[in-house]
MIVEX-299189 format. One record per residue (C-alpha): residue in three letters; x, y, z. Coordinates in pm, 1 decimal, always signed. Example, Ala and Ser with C-alpha at 12.3 -4.5 7.8 and 13.67 -1.06 7.14 Angstrom:
<site residu="ala" east="+1230.0" north="-450.0" up="+780.0"/>
<site residu="ser" east="+1367.0" north="-106.0" up="+714.0"/>
END
This chain:
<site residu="unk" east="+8414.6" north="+2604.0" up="+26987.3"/>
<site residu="unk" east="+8501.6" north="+2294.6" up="+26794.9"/>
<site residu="unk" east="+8775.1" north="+2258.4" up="+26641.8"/>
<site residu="unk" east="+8638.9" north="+2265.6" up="+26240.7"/>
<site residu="unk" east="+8478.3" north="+2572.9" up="+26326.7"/>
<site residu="unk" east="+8793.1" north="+2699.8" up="+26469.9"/>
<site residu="unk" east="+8993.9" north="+2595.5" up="+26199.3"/>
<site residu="unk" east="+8750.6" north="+2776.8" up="+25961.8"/>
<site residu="unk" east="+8715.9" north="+3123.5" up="+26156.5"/>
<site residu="unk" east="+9106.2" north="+3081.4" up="+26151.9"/>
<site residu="unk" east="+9099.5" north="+3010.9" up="+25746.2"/>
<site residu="unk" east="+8853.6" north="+3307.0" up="+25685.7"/>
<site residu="unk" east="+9103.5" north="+3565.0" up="+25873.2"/>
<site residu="unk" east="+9371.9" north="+3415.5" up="+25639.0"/>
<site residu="unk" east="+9234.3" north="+3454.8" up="+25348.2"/>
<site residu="unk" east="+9069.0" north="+3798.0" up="+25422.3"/>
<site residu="unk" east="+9412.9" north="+3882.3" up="+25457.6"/>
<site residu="unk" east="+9557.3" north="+3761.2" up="+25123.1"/>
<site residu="unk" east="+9260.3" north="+3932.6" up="+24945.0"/>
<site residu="unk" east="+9370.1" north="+4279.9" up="+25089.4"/>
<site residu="unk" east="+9694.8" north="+4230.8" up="+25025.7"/>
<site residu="unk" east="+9710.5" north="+4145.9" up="+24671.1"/>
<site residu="unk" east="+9419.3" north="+4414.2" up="+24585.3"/>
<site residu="unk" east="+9676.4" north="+4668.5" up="+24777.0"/>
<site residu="unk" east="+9933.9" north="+4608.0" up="+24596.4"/>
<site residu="unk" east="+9734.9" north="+4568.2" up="+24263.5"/>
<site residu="unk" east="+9611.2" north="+4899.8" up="+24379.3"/>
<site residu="unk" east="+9252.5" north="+4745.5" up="+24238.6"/>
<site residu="unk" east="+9001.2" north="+4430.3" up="+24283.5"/>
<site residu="unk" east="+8672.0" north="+4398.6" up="+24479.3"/>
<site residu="unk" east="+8773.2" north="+4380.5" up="+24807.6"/>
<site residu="unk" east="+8480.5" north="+4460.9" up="+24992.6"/>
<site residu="unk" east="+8276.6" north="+4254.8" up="+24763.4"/>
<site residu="unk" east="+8487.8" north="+3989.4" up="+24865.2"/>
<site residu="unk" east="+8500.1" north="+3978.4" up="+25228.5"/>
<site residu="unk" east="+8184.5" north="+3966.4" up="+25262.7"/>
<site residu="unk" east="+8133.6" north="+3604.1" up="+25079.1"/>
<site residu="unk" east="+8485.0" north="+3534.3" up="+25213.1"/>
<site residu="unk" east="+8306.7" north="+3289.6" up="+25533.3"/>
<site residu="unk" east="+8114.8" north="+3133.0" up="+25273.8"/>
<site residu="unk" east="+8387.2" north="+3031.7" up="+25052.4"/>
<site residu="unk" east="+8577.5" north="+2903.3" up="+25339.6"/>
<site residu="unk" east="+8289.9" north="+2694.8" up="+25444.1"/>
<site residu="unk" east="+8248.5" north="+2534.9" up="+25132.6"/>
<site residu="unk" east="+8630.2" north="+2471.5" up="+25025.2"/>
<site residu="unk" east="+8756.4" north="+2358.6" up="+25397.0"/>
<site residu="unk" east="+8418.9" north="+2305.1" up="+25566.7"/>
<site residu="unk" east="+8414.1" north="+1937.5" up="+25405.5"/>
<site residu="unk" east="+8115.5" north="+2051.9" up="+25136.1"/>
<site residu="unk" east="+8254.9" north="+2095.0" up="+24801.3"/>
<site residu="unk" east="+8429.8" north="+1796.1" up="+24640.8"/>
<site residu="unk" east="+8737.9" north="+1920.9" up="+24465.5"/>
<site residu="unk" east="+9083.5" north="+1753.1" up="+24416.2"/>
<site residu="unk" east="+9390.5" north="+2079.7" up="+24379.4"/>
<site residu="unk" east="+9617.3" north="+1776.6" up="+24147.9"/>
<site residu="unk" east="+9315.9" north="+1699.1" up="+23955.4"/>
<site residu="unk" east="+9079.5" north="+2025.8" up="+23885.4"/>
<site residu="unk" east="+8906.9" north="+1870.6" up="+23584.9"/>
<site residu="unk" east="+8811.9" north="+1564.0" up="+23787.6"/>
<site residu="unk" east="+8514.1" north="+1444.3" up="+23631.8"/>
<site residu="unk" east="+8352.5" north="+1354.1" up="+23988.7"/>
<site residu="unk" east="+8397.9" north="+1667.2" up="+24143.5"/>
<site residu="unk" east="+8094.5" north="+1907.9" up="+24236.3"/>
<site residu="unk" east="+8071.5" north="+2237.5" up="+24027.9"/>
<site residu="unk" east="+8122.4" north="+2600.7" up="+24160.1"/>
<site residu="unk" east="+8031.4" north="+2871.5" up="+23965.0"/>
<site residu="unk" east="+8093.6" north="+3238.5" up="+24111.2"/>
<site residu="unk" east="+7843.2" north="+3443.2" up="+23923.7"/>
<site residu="unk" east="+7966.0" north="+3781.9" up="+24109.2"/>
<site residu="unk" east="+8293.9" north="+3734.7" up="+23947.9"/>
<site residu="unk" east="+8391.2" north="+4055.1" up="+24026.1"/>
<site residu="unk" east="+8485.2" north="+3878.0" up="+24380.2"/>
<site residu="unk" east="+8774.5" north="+3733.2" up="+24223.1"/>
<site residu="unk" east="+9028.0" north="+3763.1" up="+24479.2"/>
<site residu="unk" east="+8851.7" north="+3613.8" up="+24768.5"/>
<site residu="unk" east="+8857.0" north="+3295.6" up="+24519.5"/>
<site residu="unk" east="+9214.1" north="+3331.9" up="+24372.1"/>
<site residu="unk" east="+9326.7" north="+3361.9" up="+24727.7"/>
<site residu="unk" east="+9130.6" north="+3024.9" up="+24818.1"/>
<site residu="unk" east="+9281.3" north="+2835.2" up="+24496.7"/>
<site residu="unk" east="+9637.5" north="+2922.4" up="+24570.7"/>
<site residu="unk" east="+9576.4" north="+2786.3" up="+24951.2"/>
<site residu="unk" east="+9441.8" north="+2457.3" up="+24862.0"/>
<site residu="unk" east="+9705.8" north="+2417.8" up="+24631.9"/>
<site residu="unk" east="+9557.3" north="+2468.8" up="+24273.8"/>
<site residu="unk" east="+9857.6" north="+2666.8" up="+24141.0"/>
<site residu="unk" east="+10212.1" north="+2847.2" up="+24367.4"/>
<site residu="unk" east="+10076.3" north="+3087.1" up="+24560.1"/>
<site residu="unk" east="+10324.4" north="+3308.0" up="+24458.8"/>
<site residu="unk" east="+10139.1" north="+3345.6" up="+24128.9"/>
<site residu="unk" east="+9912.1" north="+3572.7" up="+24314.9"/>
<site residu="unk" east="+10145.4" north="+3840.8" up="+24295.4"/>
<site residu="unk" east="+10008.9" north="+3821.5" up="+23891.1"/>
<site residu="unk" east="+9695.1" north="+3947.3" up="+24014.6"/>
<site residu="unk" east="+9549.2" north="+4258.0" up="+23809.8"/>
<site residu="unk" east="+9903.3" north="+4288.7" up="+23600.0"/>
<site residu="unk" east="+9893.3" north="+4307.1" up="+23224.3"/>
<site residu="unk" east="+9861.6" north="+4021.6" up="+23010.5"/>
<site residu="unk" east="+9794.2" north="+3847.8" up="+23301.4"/>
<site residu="unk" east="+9550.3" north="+3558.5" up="+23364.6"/>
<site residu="unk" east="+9433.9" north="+3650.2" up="+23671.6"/>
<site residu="unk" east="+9194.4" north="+3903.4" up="+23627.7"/>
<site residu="unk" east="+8977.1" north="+4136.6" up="+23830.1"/>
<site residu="unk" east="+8655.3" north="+3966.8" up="+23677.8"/>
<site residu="unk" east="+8713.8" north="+3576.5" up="+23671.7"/>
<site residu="unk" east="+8886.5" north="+3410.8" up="+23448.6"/>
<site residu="unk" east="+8861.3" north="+3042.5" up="+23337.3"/>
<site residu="unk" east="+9247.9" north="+2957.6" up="+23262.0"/>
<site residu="unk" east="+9315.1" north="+2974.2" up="+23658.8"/>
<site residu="unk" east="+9302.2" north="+2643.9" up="+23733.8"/>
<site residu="unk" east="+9040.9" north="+2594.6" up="+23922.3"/>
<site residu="unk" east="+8806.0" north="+2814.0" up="+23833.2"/>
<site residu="unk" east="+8524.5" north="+2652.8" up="+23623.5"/>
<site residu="unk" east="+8382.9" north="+2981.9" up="+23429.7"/>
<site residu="unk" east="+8519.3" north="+3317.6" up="+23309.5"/>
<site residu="unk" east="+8256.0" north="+3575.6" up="+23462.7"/>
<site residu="unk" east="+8177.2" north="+3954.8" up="+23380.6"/>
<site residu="unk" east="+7814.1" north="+3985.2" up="+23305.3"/>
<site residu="unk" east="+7591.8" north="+3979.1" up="+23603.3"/>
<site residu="unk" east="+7351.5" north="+3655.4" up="+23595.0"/>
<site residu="unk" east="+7597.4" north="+3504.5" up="+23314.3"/>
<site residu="unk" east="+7707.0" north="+3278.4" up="+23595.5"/>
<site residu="unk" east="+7379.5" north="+3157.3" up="+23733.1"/>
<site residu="unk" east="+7227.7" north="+3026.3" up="+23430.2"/>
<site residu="unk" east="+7560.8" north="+2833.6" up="+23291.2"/>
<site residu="unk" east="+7524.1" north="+2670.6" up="+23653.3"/>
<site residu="unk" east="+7174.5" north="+2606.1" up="+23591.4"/>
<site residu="unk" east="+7269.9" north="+2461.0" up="+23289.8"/>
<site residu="unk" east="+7544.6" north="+2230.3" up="+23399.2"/>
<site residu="unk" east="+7280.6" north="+2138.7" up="+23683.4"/>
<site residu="unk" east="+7050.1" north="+1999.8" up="+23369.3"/>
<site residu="unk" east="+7342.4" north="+1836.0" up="+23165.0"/>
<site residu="unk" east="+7439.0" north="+1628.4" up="+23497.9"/>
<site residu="unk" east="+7095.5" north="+1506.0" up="+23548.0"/>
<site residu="unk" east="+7071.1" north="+1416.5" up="+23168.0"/>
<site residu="unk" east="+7414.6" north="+1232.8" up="+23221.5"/>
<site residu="unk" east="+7251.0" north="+1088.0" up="+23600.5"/>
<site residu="unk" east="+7593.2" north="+1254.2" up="+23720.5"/>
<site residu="unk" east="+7592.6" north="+1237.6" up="+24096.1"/>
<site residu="unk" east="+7797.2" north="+1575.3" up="+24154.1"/>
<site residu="unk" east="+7611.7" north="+1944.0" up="+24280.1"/>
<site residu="unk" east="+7687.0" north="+2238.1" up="+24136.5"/>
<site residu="unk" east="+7676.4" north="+2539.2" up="+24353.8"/>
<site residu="unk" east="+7696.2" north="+2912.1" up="+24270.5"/>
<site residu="unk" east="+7705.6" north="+3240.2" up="+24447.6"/>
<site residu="unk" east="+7530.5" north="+3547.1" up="+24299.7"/>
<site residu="unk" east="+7565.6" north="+3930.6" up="+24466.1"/>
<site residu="unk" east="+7205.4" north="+4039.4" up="+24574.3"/>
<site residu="unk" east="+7259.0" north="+4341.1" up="+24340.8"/>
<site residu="unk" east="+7288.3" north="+4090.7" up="+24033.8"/>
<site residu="unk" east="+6949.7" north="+4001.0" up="+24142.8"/>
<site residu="unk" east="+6846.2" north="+4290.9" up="+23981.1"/>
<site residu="unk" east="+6940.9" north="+4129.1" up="+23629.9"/>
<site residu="unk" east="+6617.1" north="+3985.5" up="+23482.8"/>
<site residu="unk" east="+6834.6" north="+3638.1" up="+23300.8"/>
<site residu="unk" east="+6815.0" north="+3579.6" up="+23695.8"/>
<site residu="unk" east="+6524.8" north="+3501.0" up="+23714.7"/>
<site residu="unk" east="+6446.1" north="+3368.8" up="+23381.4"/>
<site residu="unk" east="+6712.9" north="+3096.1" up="+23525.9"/>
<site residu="unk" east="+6525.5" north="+3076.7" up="+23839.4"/>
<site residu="unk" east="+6195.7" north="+2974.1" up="+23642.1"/>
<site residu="unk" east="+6390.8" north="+2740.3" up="+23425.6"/>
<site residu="unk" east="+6543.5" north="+2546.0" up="+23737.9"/>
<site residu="unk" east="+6231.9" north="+2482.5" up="+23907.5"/>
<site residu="unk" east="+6014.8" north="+2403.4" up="+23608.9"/>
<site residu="unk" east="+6334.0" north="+2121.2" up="+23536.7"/>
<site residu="unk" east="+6338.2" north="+2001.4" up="+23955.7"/>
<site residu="unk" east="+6720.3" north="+2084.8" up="+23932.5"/>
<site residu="unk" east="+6768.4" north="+2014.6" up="+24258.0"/>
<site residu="unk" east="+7132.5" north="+1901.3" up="+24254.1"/>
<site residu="unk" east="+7158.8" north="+2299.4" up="+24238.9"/>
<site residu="unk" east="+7241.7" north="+2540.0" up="+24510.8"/>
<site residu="unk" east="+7225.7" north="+2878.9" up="+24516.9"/>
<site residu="unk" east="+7401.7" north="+3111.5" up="+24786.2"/>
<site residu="unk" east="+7292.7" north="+3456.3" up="+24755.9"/>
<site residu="unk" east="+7536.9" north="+3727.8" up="+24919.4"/>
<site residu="unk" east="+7302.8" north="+3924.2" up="+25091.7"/>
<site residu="unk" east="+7505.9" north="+4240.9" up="+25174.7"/>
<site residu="unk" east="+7254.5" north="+4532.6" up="+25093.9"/>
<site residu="unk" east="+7515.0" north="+4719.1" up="+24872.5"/>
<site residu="unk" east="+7553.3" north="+4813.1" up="+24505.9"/>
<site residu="unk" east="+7798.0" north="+4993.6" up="+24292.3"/>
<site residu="unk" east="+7661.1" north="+5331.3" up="+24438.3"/>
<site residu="unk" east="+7408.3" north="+5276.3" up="+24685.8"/>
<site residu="unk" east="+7217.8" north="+5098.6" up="+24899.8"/>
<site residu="unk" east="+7005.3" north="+4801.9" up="+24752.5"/>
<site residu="unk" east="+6682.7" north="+4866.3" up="+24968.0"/>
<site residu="unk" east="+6691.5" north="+5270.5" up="+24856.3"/>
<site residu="unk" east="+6766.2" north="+5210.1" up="+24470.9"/>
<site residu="unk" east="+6525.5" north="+4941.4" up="+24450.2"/>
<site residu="unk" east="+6413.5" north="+4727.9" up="+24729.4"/>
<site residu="unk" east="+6505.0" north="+4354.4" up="+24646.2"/>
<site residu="unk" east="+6290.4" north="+4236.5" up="+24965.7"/>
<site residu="unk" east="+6090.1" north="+4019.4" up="+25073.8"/>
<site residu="unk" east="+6388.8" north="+3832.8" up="+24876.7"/>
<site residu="unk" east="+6260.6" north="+3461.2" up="+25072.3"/>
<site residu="unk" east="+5869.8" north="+3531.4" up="+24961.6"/>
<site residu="unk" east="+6026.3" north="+3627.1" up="+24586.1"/>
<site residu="unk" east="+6198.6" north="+3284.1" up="+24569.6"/>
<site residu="unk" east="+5942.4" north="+3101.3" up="+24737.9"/>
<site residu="unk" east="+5710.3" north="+3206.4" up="+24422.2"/>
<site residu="unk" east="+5979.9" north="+3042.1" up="+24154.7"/>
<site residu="unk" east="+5953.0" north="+2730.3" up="+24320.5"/>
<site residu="unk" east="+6276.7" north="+2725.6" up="+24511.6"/>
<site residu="unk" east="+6342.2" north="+2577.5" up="+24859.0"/>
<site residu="unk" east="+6423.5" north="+2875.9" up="+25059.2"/>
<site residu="unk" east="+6705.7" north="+2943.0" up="+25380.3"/>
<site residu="unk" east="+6812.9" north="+3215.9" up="+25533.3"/>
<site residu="unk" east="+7081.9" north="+3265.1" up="+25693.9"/>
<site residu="unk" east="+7370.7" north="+3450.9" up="+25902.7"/>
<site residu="unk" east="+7646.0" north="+3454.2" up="+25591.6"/>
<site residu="unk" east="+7901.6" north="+3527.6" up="+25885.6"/>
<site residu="unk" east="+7841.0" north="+3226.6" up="+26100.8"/>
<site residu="unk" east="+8082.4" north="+2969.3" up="+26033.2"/>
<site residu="unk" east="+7877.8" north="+2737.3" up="+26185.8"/>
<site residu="unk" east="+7556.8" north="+2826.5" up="+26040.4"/>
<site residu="unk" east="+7629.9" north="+2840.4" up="+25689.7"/>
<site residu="unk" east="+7790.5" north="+2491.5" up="+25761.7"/>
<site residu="unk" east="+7518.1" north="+2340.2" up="+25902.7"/>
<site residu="unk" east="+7264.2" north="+2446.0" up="+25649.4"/>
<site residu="unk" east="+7537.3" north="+2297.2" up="+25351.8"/>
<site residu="unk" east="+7624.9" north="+1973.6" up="+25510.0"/>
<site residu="unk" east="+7322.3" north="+1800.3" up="+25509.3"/>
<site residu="unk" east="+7268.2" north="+1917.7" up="+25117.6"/>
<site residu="unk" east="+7338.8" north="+1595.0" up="+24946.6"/>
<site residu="unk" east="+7150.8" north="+1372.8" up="+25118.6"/>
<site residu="unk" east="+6811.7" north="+1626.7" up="+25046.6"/>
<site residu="unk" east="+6473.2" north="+1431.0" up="+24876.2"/>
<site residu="unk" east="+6325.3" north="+1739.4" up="+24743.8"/>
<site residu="unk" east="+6274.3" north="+1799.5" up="+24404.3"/>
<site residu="unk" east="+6336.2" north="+2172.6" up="+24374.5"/>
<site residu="unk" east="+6640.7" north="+2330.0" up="+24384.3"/>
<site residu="unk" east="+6781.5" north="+2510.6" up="+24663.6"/>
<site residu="unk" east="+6825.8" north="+2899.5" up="+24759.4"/>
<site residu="unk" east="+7031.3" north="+3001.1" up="+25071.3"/>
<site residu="unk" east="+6997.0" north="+3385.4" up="+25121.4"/>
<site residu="unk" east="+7299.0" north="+3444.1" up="+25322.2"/>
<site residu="unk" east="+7330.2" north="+3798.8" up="+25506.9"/>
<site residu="unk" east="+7615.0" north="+3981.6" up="+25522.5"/>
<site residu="unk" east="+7851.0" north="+4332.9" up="+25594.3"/>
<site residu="unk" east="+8011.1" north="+4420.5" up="+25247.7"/>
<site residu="unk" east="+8328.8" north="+4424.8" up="+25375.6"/>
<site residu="unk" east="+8313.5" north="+4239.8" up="+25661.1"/>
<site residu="unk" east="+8667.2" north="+4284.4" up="+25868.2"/>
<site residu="unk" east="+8778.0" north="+4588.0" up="+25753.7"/>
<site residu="unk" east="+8557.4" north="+4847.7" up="+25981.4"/>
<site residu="unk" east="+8641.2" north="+5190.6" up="+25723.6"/>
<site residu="unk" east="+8516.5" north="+5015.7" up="+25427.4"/>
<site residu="unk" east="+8237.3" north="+4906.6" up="+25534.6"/>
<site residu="unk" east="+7813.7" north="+5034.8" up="+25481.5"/>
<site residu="unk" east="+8036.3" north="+5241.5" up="+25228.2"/>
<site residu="unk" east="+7906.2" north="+5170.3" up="+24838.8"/>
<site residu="unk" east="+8181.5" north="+5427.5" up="+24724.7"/>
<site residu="unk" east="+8468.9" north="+5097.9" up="+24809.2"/>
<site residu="unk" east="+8297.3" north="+4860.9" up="+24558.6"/>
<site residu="unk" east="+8597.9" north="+4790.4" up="+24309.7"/>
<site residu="unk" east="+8843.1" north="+5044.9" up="+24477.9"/>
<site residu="unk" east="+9155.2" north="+4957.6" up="+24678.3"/>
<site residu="unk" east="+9283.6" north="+5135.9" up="+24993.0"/>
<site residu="unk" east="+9611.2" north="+5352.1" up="+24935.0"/>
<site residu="unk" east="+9845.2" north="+5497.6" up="+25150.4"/>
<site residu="unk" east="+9762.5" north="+5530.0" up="+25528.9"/>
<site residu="unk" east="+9384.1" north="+5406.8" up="+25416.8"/>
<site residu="unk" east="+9581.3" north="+5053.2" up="+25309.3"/>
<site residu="unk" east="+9729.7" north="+5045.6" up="+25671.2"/>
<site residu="unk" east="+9461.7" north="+5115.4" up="+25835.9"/>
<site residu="unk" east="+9247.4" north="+4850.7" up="+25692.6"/>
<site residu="unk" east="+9543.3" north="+4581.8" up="+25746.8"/>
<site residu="unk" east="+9541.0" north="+4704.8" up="+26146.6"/>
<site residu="unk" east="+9152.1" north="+4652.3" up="+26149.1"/>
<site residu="unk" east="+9161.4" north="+4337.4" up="+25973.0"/>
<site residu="unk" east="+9423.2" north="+4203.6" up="+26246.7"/>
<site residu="unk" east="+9227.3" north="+4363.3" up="+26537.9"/>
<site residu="unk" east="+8910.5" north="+4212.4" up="+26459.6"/>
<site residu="unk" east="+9024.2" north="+3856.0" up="+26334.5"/>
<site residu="unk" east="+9395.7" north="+3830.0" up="+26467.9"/>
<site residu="unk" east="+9309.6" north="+3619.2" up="+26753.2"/>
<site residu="unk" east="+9236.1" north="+3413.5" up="+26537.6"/>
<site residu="unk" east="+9588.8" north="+3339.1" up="+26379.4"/>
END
């Protein structure tokens, strides 16, 4: 193993950590939702793919990330406060009244470029600042990540016409492929595959991937701004909702609740025997 990818499996465990921690002790927040787009996150804030500066968020330079599923909040909270975009500490804020930080995304966390509740809301302000930034021949990307049950919403696809039919292909889309809704299974309420074919037909270039595989999802987003295509860019990325955490996962009943009790311990053990070599 090299030692980026190392460092990243190491970062992922980290932050998997923080995430269950501060929804524990919210007693609230997404967790499953976001561990499993936790290895993509890591990826694209340590991974050398995203240009961001923590002392300067509103740097005019920097390359745009918009999470649509902004109900995965703490996964990107958690990544913030490690990079240094506001005192970790603050984290403890998480979920409490009057509070800024949320458990749908909120803009005034520096940082964050979008406040996000409404599924697809996300995807078509991306595809938007996309357009303004080739209007303004702007050199920076803007990437989002949508849930694949937010596929379901129908602005998603109205956004996916309007980005091919404009070549927006300074826009990337990462797609958390994890097979789960609010209540059930994505395939049994209604089947979202073939989700490449689907794509494909909106004039998208299409990649699928293993959303787990540090070096996989790193090697498809490295080579990203140096691309000569015209359309814009769709990386289906498959994943475990709540990868880590062995009892709260291939459960749809966890979306949006937190573990209590011995449930809470239990997750922290599996968390620790699955990725604690890694610490």
């Amino acid at each position: 193993m090299n030692e980026i990818v190392s460092k990243l499996k190491k970062k992922s465990y980290q932050i998997r950590k923080t995430v269950l921690e501060m929804c524990i002790k919210a007693e609230t927040g997404h967790i499953t939702s976001s561990l499993s787009c936790t290895d993509i996150l890591v990826v694209l804030y340590y991974g050398n793919i995203l240009r961001h500066d923590p002392n300067n968020p509103d740097w005019e330079e920097r390359d745009r990330f918009i999470l649509s599923k902004g109900h995965a909040s703490p996964v990107l909270y958690a990544i913030l406060a490690d990079c240094g975009y506001f005192d970790s500490k603050e984290l403890d804020k998480f979920a409490q009244k009057d509070g800024k930080f949320g458990v749908h995304l909120q803009r005034d966390v520096p940082g964050v470029e979008l406040t996000v509740g409404s599924l697809g809301q996300g995807f078509g302000t991306a595809a938007g600042i996309a357009l303004g930034a080739k209007m303004n021949r702007d050199l920076y990307l803007v990437f989002t990540l949508l849930g694949d049950g937010e596929c379901y919403e129908g602005s998603v696809w109205e956004t996916a016409l309007f980005a091919a039919h404009n070549r927006l292909n300074n826009l990337v889309a990462i797609i958390d492929r994890n097979y789960l809704c609010v209540t059930d299974f994505t395939e049994s309420l209604i089947a979202l595959e073939p989700m490449e074919e689907k794509w494909k037909s909106f004039g998208w270039e299409v990649v699928r991937i293993d959303g787990h595989s540090i070096e996989e999802i790193r090697a498809t987003l490295l080579p990203l701004r140096s691309r000569k295509l015209s359309k814009p860019f769709v990386i289906i990325a498959d994943t475990v909702k709540g990868e880590g955490v062995e009892s709260l996962c291939y459960k749809p009943l966890w979306h949006g609740i937190a573990p209590k009790g011995e449930a809470a311990k239990k997750a922290m053990m599996e968390l620790e025997r699955r990725f604690g070599s890694y610490e």
